[in-house]
C-alpha positions as CSV (number, residue, x, y, z in Angstrom):
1,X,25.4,-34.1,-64.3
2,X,28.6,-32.8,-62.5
3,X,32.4,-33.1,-64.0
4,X,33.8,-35.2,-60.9
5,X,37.2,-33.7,-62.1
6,X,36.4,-30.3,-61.0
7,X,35.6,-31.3,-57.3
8,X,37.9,-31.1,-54.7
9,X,37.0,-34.1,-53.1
10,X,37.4,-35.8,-55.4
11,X,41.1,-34.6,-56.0
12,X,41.4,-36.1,-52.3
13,X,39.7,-39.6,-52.8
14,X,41.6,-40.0,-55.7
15,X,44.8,-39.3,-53.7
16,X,44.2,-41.6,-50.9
17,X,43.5,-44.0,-52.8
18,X,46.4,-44.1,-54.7
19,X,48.4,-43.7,-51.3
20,X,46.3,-47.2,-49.5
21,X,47.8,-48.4,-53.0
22,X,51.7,-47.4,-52.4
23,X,51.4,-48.3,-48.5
24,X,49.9,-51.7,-49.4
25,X,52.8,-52.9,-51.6
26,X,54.9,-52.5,-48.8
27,X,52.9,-54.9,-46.5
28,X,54.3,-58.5,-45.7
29,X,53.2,-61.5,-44.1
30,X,50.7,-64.4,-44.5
31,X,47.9,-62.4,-44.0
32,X,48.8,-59.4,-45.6
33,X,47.1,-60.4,-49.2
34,X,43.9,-60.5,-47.5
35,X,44.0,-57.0,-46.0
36,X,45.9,-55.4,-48.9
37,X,42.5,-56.6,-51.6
38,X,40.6,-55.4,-48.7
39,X,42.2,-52.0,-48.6
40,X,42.4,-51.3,-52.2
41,X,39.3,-52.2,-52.5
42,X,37.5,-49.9,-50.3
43,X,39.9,-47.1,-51.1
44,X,39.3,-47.4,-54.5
45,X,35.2,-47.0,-53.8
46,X,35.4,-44.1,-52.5
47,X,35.9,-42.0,-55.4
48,X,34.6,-44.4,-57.5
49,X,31.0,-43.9,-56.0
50,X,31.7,-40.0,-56.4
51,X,32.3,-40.4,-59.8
52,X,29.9,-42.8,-60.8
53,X,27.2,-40.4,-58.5
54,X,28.3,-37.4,-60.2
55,X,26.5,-38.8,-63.7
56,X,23.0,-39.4,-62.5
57,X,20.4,-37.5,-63.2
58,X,19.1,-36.5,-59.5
59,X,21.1,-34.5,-57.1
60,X,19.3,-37.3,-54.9
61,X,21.1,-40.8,-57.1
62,X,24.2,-38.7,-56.4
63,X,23.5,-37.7,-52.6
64,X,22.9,-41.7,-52.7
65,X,26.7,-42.7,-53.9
66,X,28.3,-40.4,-51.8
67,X,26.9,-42.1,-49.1
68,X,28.2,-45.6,-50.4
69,X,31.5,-43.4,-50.4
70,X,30.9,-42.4,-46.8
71,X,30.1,-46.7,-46.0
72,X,33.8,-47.3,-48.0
73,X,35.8,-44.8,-46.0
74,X,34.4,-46.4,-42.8
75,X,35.2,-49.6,-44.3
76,X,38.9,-48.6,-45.7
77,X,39.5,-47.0,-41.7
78,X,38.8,-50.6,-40.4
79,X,41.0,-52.4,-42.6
80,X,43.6,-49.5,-42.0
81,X,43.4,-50.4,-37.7
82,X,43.5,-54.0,-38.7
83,X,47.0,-53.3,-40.7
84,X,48.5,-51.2,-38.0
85,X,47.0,-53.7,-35.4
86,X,48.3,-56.7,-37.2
87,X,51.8,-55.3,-37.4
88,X,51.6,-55.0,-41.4
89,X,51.6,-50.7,-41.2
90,X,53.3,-48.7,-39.1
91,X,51.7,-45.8,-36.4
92,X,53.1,-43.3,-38.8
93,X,51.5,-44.6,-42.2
94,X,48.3,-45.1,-40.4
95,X,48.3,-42.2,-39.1
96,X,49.3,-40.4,-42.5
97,X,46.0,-42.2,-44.2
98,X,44.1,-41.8,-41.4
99,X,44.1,-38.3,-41.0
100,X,43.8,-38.2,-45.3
101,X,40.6,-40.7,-44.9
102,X,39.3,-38.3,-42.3
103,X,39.8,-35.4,-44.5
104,X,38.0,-37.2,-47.1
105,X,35.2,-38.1,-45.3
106,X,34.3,-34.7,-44.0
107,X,34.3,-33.3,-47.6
108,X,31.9,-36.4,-48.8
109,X,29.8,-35.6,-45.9
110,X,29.5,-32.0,-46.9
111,X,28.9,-33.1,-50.4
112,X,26.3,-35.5,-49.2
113,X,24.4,-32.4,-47.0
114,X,24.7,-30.1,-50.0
115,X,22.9,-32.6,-52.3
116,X,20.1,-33.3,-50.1
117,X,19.3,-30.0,-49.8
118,X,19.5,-29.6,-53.1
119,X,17.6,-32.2,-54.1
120,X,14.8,-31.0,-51.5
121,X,14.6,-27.7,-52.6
122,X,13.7,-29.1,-55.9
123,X,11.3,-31.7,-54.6
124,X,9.3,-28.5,-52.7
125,X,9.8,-26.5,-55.8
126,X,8.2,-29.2,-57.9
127,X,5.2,-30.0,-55.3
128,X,4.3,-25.9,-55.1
129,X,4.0,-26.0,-59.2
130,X,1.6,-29.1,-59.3
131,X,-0.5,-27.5,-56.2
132,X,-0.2,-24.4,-57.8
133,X,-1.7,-25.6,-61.3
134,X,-5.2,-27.0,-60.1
């Protein structure tokens, strides 16, 4: 079990997501209550997942969030394009949270590599001991 608060990314999920938060109350239009619960939504999920990941039991569980987190990033991007593409965000606020969201996802998918690994290292450790014990 990892203390979420000591990892970097999720110092950064945590920041865009309370940046897709301020950018959305600025938002107006018909549509823009659909896309704003959208937004929040995914960008809230991201560290959500790394949090909620970081208390299983199995480096593999927590591999498993992180990729939910991955899925949400890729899903907060679209509704990001769909903002600036709808005329509810400028170039220069999507590109400010885009560039973040990238940031973001690189770490996760560092995060997500180092805890397969892990969690196959462990899985070969364990199969040598019960081969080893017959």
């Amino acid at each position: 079990m990892a203390d979420f608060r000591k990892l970097e990314v999720f110092d950064k999920a945590h920041a865009l997501a309370l940046t897709v938060i301020r950018a959305s109350a600025e938002m107006r239009g018909p549509i823009a209550q659909l896309i704003k619960t959208q937004m929040v939504r995914a960008a809230l999920s991201v560290p959500t997942n790394v949090v909620e990941g970081s208390a299983k039991d199995s480096d593999r569980d927590y591999a498993r969030y992180v990729s939910i987190s991955i899925g949400s990033s890729s899903e907060l991007e679209y509704h990001l394009l769909v903002a600036r593409d709808s005329g509810l965000m400028s170039e220069m606020t999507f590109q400010s949270l885009l560039d973040q969201l990238i940031d973001v996802r690189k770490m996760l998918t560092g995060l997500r590599r180092r805890l397969k690994a892990s969690a196959d290292a462990a899985g070969s450790k364990a199969g040598s001991r019960s081969a080893g014990s017959r």
